[in-house]
Structures are given as structure tokens and as C-alpha cells.
GUMI-280903 format. One record per residue (C-alpha): residue in three letters; x, y, z. Coordinates in steps of 0.2 Angstrom, whole numbers, plus 5000, padded with zeros to 4 digits. Example, Ala and Ser with C-alpha at 12.3 -4.5 7.8 and 13.67 -1.06 7.14 Angstrom:
rest: ALA | xx: 5062 | yy: 4978 | zz: 5039
rest: SER | xx: 5068 | yy: 4995 | zz: 5036
***
This chain:
rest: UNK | xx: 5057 | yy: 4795 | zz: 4723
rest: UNK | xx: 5071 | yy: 4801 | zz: 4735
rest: UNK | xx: 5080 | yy: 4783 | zz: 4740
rest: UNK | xx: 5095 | yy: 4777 | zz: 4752
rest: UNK | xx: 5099 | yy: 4759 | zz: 4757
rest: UNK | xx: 5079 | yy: 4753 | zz: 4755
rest: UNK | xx: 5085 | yy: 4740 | zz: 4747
rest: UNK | xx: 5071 | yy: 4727 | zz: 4756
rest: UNK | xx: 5056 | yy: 4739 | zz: 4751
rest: UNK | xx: 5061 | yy: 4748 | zz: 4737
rest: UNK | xx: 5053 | yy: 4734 | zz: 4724
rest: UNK | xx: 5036 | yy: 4735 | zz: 4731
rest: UNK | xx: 5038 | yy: 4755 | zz: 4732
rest: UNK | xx: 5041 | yy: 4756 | zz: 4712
rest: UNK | xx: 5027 | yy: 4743 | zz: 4708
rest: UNK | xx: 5014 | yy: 4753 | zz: 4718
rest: UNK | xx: 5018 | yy: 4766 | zz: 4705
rest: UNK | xx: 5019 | yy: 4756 | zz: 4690
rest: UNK | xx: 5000 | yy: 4751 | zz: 4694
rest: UNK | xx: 4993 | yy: 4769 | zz: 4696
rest: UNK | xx: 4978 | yy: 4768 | zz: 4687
rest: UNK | xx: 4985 | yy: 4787 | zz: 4680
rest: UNK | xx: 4997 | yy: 4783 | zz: 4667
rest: UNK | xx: 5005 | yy: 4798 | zz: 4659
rest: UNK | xx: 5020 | yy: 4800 | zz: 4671
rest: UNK | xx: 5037 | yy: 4795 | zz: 4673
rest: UNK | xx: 5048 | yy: 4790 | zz: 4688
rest: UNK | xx: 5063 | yy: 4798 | zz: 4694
rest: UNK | xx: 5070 | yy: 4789 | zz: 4707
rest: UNK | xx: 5087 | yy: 4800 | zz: 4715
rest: UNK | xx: 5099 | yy: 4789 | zz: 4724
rest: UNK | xx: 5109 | yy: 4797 | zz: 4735
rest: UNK | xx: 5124 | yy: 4784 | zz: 4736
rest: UNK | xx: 5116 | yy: 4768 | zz: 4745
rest: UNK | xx: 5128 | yy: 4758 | zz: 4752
rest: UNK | xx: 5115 | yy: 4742 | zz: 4751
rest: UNK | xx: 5107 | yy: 4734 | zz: 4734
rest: UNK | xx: 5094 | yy: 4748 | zz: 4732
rest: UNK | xx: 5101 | yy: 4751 | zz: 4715
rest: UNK | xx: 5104 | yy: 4733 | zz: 4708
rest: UNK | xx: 5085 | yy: 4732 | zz: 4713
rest: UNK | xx: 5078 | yy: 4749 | zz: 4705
rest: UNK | xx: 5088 | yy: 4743 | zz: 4689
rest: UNK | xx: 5082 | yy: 4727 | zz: 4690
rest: UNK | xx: 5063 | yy: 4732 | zz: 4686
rest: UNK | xx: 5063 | yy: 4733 | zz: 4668
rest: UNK | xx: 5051 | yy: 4748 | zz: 4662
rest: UNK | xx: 5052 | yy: 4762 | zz: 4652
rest: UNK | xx: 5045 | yy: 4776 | zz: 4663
rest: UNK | xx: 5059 | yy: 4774 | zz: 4677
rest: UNK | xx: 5075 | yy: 4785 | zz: 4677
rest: UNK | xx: 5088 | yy: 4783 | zz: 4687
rest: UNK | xx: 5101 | yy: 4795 | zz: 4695
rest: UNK | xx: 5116 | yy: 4791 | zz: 4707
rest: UNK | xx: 5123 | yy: 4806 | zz: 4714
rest: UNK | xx: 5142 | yy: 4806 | zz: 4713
rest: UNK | xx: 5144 | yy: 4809 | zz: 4734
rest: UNK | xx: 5129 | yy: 4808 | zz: 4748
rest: UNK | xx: 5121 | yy: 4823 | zz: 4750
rest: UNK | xx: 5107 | yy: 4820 | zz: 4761
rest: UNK | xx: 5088 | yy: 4821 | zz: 4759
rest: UNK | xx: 5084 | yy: 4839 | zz: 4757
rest: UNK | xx: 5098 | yy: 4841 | zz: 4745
rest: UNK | xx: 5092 | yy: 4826 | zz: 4735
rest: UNK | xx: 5074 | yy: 4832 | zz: 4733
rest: UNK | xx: 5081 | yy: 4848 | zz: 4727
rest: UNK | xx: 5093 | yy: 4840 | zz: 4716
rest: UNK | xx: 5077 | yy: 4828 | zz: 4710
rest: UNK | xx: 5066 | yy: 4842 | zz: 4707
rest: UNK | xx: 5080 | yy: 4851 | zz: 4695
rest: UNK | xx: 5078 | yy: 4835 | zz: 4684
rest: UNK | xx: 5058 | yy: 4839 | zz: 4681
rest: UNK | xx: 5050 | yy: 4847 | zz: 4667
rest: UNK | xx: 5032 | yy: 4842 | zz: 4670
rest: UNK | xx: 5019 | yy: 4853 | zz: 4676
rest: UNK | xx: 5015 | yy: 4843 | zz: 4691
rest: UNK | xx: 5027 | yy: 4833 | zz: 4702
rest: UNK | xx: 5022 | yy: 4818 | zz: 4716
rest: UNK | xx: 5032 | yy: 4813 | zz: 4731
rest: UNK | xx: 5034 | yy: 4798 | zz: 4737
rest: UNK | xx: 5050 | yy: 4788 | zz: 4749
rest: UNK | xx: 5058 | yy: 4772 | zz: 4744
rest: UNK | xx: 5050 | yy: 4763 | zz: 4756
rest: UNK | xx: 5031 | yy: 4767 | zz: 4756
rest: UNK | xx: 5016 | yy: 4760 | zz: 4746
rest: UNK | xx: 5006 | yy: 4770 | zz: 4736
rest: UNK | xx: 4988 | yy: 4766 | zz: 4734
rest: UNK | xx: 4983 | yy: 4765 | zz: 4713
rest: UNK | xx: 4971 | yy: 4780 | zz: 4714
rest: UNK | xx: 4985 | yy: 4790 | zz: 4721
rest: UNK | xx: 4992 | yy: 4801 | zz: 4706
rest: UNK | xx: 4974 | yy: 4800 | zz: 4697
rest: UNK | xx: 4966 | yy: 4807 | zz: 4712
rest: UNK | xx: 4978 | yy: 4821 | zz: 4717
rest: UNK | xx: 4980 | yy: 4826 | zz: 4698
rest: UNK | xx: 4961 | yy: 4829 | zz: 4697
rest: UNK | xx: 4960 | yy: 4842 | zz: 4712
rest: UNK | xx: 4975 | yy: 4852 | zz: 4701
rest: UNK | xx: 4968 | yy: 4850 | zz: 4686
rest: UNK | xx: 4949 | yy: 4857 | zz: 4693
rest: UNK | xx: 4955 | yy: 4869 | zz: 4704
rest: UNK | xx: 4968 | yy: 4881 | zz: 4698
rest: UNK | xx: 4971 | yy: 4890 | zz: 4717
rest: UNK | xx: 4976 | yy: 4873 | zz: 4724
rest: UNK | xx: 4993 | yy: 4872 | zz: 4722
rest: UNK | xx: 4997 | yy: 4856 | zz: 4735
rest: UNK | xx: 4984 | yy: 4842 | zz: 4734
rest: UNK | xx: 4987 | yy: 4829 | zz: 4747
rest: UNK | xx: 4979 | yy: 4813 | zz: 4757
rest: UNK | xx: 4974 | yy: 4804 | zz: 4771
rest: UNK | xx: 4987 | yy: 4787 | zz: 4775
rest: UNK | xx: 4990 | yy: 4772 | zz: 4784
rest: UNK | xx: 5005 | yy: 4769 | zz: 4797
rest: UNK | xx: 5009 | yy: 4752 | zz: 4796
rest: UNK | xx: 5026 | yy: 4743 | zz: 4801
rest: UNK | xx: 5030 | yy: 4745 | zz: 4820
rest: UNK | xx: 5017 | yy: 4757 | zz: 4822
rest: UNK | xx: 4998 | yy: 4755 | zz: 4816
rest: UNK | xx: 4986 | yy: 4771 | zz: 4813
rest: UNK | xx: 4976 | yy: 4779 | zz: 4802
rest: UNK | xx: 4980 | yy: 4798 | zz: 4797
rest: UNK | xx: 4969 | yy: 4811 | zz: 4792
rest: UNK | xx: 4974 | yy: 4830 | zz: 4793
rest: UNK | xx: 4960 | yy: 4844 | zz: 4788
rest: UNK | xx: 4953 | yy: 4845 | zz: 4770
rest: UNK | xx: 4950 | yy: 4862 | zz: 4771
rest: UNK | xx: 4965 | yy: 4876 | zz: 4767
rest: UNK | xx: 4960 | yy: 4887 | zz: 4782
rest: UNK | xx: 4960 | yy: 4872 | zz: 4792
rest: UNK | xx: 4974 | yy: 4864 | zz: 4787
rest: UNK | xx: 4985 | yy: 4882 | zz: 4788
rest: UNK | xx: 4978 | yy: 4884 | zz: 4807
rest: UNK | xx: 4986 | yy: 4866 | zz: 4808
rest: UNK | xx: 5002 | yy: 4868 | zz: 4800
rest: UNK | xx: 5006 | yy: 4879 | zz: 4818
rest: UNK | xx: 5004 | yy: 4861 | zz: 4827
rest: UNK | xx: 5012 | yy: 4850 | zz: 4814
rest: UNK | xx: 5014 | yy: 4845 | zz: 4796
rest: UNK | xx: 5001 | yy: 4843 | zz: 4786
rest: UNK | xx: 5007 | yy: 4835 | zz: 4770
rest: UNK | xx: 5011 | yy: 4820 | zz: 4764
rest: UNK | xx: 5013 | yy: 4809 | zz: 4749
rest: UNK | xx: 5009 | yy: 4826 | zz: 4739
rest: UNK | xx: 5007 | yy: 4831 | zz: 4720
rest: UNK | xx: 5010 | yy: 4847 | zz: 4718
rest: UNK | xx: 5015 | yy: 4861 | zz: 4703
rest: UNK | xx: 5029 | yy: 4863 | zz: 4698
rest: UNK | xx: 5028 | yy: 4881 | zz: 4699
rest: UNK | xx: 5032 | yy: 4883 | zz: 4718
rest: UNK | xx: 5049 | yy: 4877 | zz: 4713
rest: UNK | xx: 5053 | yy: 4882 | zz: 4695
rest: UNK | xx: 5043 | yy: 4899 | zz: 4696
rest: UNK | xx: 5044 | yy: 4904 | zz: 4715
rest: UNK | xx: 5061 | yy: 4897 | zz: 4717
rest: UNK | xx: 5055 | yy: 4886 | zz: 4735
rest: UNK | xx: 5068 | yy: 4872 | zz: 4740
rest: UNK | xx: 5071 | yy: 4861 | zz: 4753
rest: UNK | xx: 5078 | yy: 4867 | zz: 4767
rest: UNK | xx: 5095 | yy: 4858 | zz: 4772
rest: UNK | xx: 5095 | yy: 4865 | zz: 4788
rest: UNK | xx: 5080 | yy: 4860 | zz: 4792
rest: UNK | xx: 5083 | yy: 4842 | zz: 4790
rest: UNK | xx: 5074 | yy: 4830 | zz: 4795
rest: UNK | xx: 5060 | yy: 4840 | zz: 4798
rest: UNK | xx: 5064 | yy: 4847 | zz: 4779
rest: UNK | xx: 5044 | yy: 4841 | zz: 4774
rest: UNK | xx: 5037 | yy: 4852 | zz: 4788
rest: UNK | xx: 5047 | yy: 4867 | zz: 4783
rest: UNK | xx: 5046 | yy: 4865 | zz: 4763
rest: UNK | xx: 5026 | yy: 4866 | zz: 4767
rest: UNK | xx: 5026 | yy: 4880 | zz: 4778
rest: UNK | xx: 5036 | yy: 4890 | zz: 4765
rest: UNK | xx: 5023 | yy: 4884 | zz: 4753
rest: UNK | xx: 5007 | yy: 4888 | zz: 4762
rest: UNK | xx: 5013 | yy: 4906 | zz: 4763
rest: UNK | xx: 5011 | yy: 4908 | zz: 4742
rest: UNK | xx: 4996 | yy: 4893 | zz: 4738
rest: UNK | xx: 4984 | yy: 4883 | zz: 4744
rest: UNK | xx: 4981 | yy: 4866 | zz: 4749
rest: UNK | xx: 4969 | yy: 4853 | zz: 4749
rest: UNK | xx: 4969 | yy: 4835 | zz: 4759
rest: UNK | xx: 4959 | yy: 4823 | zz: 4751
rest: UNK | xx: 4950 | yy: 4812 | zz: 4764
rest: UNK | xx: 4953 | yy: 4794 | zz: 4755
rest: UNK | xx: 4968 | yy: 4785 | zz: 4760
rest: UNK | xx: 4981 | yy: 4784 | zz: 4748
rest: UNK | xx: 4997 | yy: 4779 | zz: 4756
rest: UNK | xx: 5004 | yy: 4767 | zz: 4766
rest: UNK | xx: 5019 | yy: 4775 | zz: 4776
rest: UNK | xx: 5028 | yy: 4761 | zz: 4783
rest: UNK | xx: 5036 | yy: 4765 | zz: 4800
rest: UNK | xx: 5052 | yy: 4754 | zz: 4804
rest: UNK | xx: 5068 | yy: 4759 | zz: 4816
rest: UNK | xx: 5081 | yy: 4763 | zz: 4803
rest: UNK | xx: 5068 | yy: 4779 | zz: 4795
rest: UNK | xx: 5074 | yy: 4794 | zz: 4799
rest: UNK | xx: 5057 | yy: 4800 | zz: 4809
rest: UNK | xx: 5062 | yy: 4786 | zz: 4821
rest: UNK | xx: 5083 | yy: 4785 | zz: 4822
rest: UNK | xx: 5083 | yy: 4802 | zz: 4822
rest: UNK | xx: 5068 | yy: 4807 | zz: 4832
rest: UNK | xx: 5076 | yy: 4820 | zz: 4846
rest: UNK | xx: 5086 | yy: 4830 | zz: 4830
rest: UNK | xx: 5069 | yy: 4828 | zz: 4822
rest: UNK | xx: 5058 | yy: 4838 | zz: 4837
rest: UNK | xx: 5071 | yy: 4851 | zz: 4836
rest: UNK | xx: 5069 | yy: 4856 | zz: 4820
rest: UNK | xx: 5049 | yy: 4854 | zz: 4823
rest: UNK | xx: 5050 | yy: 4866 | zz: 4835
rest: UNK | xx: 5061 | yy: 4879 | zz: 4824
rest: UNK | xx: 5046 | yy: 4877 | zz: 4812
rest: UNK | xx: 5032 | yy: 4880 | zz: 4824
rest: UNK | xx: 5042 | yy: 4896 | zz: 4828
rest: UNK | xx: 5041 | yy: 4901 | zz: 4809
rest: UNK | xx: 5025 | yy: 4897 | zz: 4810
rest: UNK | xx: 5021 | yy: 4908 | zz: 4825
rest: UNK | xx: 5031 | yy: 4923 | zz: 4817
rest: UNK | xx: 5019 | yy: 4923 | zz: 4803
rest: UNK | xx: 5004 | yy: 4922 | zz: 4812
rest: UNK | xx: 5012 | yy: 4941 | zz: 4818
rest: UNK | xx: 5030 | yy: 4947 | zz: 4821
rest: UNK | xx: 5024 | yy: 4956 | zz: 4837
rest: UNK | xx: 5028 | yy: 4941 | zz: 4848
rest: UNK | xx: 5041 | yy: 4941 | zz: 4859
rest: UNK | xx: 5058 | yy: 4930 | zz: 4861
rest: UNK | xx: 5050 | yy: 4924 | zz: 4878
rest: UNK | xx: 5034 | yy: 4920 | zz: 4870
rest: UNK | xx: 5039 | yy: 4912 | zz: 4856
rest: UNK | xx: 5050 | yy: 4900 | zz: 4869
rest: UNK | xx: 5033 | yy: 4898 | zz: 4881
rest: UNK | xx: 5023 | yy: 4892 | zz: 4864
rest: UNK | xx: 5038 | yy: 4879 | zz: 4856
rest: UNK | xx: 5042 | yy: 4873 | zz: 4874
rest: UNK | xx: 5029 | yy: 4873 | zz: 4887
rest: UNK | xx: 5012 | yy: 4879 | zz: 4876
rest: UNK | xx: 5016 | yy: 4862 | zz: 4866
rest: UNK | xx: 5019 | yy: 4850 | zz: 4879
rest: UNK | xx: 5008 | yy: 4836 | zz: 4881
rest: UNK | xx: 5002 | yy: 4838 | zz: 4897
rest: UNK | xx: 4999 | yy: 4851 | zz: 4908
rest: UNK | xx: 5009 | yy: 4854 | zz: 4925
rest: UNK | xx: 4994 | yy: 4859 | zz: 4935
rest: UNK | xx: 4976 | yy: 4870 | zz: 4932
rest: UNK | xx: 4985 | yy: 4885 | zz: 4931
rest: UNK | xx: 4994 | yy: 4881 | zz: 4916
rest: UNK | xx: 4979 | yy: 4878 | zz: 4908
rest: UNK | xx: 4974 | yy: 4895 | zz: 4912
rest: UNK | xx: 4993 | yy: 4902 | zz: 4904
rest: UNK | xx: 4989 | yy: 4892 | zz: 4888
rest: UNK | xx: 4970 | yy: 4900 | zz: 4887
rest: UNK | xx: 4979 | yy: 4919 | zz: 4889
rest: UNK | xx: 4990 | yy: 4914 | zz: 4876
rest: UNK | xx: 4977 | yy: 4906 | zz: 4863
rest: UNK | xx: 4967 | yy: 4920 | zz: 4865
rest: UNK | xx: 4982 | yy: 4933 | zz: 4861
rest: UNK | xx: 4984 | yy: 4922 | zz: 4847
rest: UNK | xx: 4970 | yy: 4925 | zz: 4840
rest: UNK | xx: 4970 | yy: 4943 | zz: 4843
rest: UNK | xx: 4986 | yy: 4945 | zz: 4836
rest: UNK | xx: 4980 | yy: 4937 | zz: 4819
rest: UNK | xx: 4968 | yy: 4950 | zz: 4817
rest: UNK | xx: 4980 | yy: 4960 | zz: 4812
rest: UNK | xx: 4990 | yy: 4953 | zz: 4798
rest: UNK | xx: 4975 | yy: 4940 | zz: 4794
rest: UNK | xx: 4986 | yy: 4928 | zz: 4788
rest: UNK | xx: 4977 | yy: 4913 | zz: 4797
rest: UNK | xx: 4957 | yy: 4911 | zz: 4797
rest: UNK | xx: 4950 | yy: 4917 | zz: 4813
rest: UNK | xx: 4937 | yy: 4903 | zz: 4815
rest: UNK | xx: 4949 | yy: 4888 | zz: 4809
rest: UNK | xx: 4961 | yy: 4895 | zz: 4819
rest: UNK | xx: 4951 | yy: 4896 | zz: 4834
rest: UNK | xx: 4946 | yy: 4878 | zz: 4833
rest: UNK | xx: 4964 | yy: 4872 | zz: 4831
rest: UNK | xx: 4967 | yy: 4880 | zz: 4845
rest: UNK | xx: 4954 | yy: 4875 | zz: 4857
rest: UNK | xx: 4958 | yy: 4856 | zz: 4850
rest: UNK | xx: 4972 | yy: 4857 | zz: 4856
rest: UNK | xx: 4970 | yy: 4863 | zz: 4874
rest: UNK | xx: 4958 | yy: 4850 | zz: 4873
rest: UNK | xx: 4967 | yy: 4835 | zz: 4868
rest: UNK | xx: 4982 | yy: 4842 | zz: 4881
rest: UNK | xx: 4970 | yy: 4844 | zz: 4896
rest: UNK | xx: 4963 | yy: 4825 | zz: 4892
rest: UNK | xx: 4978 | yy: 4818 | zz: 4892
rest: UNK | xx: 4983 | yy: 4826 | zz: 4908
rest: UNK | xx: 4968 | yy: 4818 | zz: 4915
rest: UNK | xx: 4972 | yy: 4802 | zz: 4910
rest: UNK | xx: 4989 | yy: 4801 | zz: 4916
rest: UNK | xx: 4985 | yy: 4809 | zz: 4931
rest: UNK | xx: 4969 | yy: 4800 | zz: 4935
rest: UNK | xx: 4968 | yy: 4785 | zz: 4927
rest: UNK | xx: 4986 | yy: 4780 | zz: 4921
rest: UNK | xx: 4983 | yy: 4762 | zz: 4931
rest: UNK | xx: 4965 | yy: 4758 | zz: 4924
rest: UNK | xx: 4947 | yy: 4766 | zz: 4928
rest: UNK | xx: 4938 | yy: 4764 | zz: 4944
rest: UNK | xx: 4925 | yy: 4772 | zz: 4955
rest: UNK | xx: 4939 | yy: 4779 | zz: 4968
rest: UNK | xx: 4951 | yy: 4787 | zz: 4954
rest: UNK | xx: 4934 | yy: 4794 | zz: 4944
rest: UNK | xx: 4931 | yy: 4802 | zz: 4960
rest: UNK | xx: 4949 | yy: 4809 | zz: 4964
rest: UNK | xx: 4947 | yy: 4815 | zz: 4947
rest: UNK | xx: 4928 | yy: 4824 | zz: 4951
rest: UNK | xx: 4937 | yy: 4834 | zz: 4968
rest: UNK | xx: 4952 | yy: 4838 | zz: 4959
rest: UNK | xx: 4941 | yy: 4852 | zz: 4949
rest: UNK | xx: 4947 | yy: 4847 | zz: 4932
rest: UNK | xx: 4930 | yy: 4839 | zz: 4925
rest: UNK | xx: 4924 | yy: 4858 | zz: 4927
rest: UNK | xx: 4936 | yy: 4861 | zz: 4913
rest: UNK | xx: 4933 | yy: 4846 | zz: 4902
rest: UNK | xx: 4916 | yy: 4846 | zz: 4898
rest: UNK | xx: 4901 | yy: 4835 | zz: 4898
rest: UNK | xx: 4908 | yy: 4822 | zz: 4886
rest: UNK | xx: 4923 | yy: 4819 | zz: 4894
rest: UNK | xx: 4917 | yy: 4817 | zz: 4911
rest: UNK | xx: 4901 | yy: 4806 | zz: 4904
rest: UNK | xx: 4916 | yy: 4796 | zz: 4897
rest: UNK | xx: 4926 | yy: 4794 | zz: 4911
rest: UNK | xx: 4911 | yy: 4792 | zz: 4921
rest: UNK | xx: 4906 | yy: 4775 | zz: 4910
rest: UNK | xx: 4924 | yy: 4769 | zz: 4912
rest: UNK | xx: 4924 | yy: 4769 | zz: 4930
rest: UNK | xx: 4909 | yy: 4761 | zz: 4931
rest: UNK | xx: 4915 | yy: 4746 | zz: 4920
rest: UNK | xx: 4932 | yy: 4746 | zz: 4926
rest: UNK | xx: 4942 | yy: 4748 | zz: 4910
rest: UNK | xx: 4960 | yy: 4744 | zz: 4908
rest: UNK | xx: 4960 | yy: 4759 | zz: 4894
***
């Protein structure tokens, strides 16, 4: 447990582990000079199977992971922040899938946002599908993982890639192992202005984007600068400038795909479906805020029929839209 300044959630991160109905573990929480009480907390919860180190300067959060991980001698290792809730079947859950399934180096789960934002998480339980996923965004979280990757492969945190160092730490991993994402929701990931996803959020997209475009060069080293700019710019935009870009983003699926045949790196099916999901999730969302930003009625659903975009959307999303206009939503 990786921790600076969480002084007002770090108690009830540290308890949520303490009552893990999986026992045999200890925690290690790294503190990487907090300014605030984190420490006088952690110290305060008196039990045997926490150890405490204070780095002597700040180092920030990839260099404390790494410096954390240098401490363990265990066969497995689970992340979680200082500030984040852990479910009691967490570790016991995550340790199973290790323990029955050898090729599975990564188990992760399914989590809940709460705080300032409210959501439910699931990414793929599928390695095939969650590798054709990783080109669109991280697909880990909350992990327990072997130790291996680190002691035996040598993997680290990237510093550079900060705060984006999860994203990039996975997609090195995902080249050597595999990963499984169990559907049960095993963490609560508290979202709160002073996190780094939030206070740091442009930095964060640009070191999103550099991973992508590792992604992108595994997937085949045959793309070119251009297209590699085109698919971390304007391929992942959320929507679309008009139906012609739609077409520019089906090209380029499709030499995606052919492009994977090669190397065969990715699964072609669960990466034709990733990809497909995302040019359909980009083209409703360009409806919506094109059509029906302001609320749903007859006149917009119809502005939306002539505009030749339902011929694109498909028979759900036009019924959809169709029911909405009728019933006048607001959303």
C-alpha cells in the first residue's frame, strides 16, 4: 500500500484489509514522506501483520511501488492505494485464480467509484478480450499478481510514465502473462479532487496516449508516425467530426486488424469486437450530442433520420432513439 498525505482515508483502507477473510499475508504500507498524519495513523492501528516504511526523500508513486515491491519476498503481491476500500473476499478470491491456474499471472476485478463520482466498473474476463482492451485503456486494477513478473522478469514501474504508470506497468506485463478479471466487485475506488487521476488529469491523457502508442507498436511495427498520431489523436476522440470520419476510423480498424495477422499478438475475433465497440460507442455519442444534446423530441429524432446516421447505427439505436422522442426524455 503505496500512501501520501491520505491521512482522512487511510484507517478504513488498512481495516478493509485487516478483515480479508484470506489471512496468510502481511501489509506493507510505503510512505513516501506525507506531509499530513498518514503515518501517526498507520502506526496507530496496532497489528502485527503491518510494516511500515518511510522513505528518507519523496520519490513519487512509481518509484515507491518499485521501492515496495523490493521489500517482498512472497510468491504473490496485491495492490491497493491508501485511500480505497477493499471488499473481504478480495485477496481470497484473487489468490484462488493463481493458485488454480498457473498461466494467469495478473488476476484482477470488477469495482465501484464512489466519492465525487458513482459507477460500476467491469473490464473483460477473458485474456483475449482484455489484451484487445488494453489498446483503449487499462484494464487493471486492485491486482494480485506473482511476484515473478518483478523478481524473475525484472518489470518496474515506469517513472516516466507517471501517472499513467498502472497503464504502462500492465501493458508491459500483458506482453509475457496473462490475465484474468474476475466479474465480482471487489473494490471500492474512491474518486476525490486531491487523487492524482483528478488533479493531474491533462498530464495523466498524455501519458495515456504514449501508452496506446506502445500498444499500437505491438499490435505491428509497420505503422507509420502519421498513423500512429491519427490513432492516439483523432481515431480516439469521442466524437466524430462528420460521416466521413466514421469512414477514416473503419479503414483504419480494418488495417488494424490486417496488420495483426501478421505478428498475431492480439486475438483477431476479441480484437475485432473491441474495435467495432468502439466505433460504436464513438458514433452514439456523436448522435447524442449532435441530435439530442437538449432532450429528445419528434423534431430532433427526425433531424437525426435525414442526417443519414441512423443507416450507420443500427436497428437498436434508432428503436432507442425513436422511443425517446416519442416520450420526450430529458436523457
Amino acid at each position: 500500500m503505496p500512501t501520501y498525505n491520505v491521512a482522512p482515508y487511510v484507517r478504513e483502507a488498512i481495516e478493509s484489509v485487516l478483515r480479508q477473510t484470506y489471512s496468510d499475508f502481511e501489509l506493507l504500507v510505503i510512505d513516501d514522506c506525507s506531509t499530513d498524519e498518514t503515518i501517526a495513523v498507520v502506526r496507530s492501528i496496532d497489528n502485527a501483520r503491518i510494516r511500515i516504511v518511510q522513505n528518507e526523500k519523496n520519490v513519487g508513486l512509481a518509484e515507491n511501488l518499485n521501492r515496495g515491491l523490493s521489500h517482498i519476498n512472497t510468491e504473490y503481491v496485491a495492490r491497493m492505494d491508501g485511500d480505497d476500500i477493499a471488499e473481504p473476499f478480495w485477496l481470497e478470491r484473487e489468490v484462488a485464480v493463481l493458485d488454480s491456474h498457473p498461466e494467469i499471472g495478473i488476476c484482477s476485478a470488477g469495482f465501484e467509484r464512489f466519492g465525487t463520482v458513482k459507477s460500476l466498473v467491469r473490464f473483460p474476463e477473458r485474456h483475449e478480450d482484455c489484451l484487445a482492451n488494453m489498446l483503449f485503456e487499462c484494464s487493471v486494477i486492485v491486482p494480485t499478481f506473482r511476484m515473478s513478473l518483478y523478481r524473475d522478469l525484472g518489470l518496474r514501474y515506469s517513472t516516466e510514465a507517471f501517472p499513467a504508470e498502472d497503464y504502462r506497468f500492465w501493458a508491459e506485463c500483458l506482453r509475457v502473462t496473462k490475465i484474468y478479471n474476475t466479474q465480482e466487485t471487489l473494490f471500492h475506488y474512491r474518486m476525490h479532487p486531491s487523487q492524482i487521476c483528478t488533479s493531474r488529469r491533462e498530464e495523466q491523457q498524455r501519458k495515456v496516449a504514449q501508452v496506446r502508442r506502445y500498444m499500437l507498436e505491438w499490435l505491428s511495427e509497420d505503422f507509420t508516425e502519421e498513423e500512429k498520431e491519427y490513432y492516439t489523436g483523432a481515431f480516439m476522440a469521442a466524437e466524430m467530426a462528420s460521416r466521413q470520419d466514421l469512414e477514416e476510423r473503419k479503414t483504419f480498424c480494418r488495417k488494424m486488424i490486417e496488420k495483426n495477422r501478421s505478428v498475431g499478438h492480439f486475438d483477431e475475433e476479441a480484437l475485432r469486437r473491441r474495435l467495432d465497440k468502439h466505433l460504436t460507442l464513438t458514433l452514439y455519442s456523436t448522435i447524442l450530442e449532435r441530435f439530442f444534446a437538449d432532450g429528445y423530441s419528434l423534431p430532433r429524432y427526425l433531424r437525426y433520420l435525414a442526417s443519414g446516421y441512423a443507416l450507420r447505427t443500427g436497428r437498436q439505436y434508432e428503436t432507442k432513439f425513436l422511443l425517446k422522442s416519442l416520450l420526450h426524455r430529458k436523457d
